[in-house]
C-alpha positions in Angstrom: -1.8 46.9 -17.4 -2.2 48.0 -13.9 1.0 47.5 -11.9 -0.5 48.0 -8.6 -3.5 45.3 -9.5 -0.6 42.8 -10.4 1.3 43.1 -7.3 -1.9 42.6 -5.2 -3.2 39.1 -7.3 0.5 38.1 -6.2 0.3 39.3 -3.0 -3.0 37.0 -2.5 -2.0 34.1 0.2 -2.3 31.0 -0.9 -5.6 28.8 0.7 -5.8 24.9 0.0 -9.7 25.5 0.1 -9.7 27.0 -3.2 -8.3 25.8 -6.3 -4.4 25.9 -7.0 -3.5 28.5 -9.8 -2.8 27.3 -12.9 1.0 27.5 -12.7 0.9 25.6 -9.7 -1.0 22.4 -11.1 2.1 20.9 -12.8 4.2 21.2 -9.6 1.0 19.9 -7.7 0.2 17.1 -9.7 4.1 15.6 -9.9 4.3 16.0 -5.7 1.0 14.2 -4.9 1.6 10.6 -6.1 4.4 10.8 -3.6 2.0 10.8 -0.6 3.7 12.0 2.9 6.9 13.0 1.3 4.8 15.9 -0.9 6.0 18.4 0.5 10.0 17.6 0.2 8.9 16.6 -3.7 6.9 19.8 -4.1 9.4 22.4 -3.1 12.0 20.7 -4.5 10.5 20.6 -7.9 9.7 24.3 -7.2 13.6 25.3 -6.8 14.6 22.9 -9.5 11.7 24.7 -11.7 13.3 28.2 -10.6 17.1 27.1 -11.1 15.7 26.3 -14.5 14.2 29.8 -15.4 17.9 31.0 -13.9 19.9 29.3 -16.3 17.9 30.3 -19.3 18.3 33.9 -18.1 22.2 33.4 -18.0 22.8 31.8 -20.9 20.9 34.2 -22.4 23.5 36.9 -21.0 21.5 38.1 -18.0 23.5 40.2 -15.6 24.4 37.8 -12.4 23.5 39.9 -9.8 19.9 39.4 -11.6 19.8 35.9 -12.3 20.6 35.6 -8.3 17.6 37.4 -7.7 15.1 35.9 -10.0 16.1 32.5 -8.8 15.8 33.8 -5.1 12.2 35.4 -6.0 11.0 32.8 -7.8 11.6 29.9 -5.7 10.7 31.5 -2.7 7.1 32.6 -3.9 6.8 29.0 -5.7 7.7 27.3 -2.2 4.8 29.9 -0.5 2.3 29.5 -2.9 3.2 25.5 -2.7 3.2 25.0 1.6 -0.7 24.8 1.9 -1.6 22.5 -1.1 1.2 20.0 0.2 0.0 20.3 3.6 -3.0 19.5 3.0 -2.1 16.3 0.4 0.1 14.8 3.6 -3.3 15.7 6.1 -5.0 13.7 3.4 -2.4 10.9 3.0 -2.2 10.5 6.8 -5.9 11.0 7.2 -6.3 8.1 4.9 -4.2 6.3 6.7 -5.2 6.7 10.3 -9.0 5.5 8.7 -7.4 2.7 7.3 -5.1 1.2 10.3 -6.8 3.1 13.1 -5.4 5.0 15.8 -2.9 8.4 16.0 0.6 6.3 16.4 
């Protein structure tokens, strides 16, 4: 595999026009039913779904140093690949709204 090709598909900014990665639908799909509070649901699954990955690597003997790392890297590229796609489901919640009761209050 092509190390350099790698790092640029991760490097690609995330765009709520196009379609959320696969790896991102789970954490997409548990955030939206909770409507303008997506975003606080969405990156906190995110950094509960890193902790996760950190705790496996530790119990499986991992130095520290690394699992610190891993749980740094992972949640903070989950939480950047996550910001548009909740954005845009509270612009669509409080789009919905504003059609519904009128007015920007």
């Amino acid at each position: 595999p092509d190390v350099k090709k790698i790092v640029e598909q991760l490097m690609v900014p995330p765009d709520a026009s196009k379609p959320a990665p696969g790896w991102l639908q789970p954490l997409i799909g548990l955030a939206e039913p909770a409507g303008e509070s997506a975003t606080i649901v969405g990156y906190s699954l995110a950094i509960v779904t890193a902790l996760l990955v950190t705790i496996v690597l530790a119990v499986l003997h991992f130095p520290g140093l690394f699992d610190v790392m891993v749980f740094f890297g992972t949640s903070a590229y989950a939480c950047w690949q996550l910001g548009p796609y909740l954005d845009k489901i509270v612009a669509d919640v409080e789009a919905q709204y504003n059609d519904k009761y009128g007015g920007d209050e």
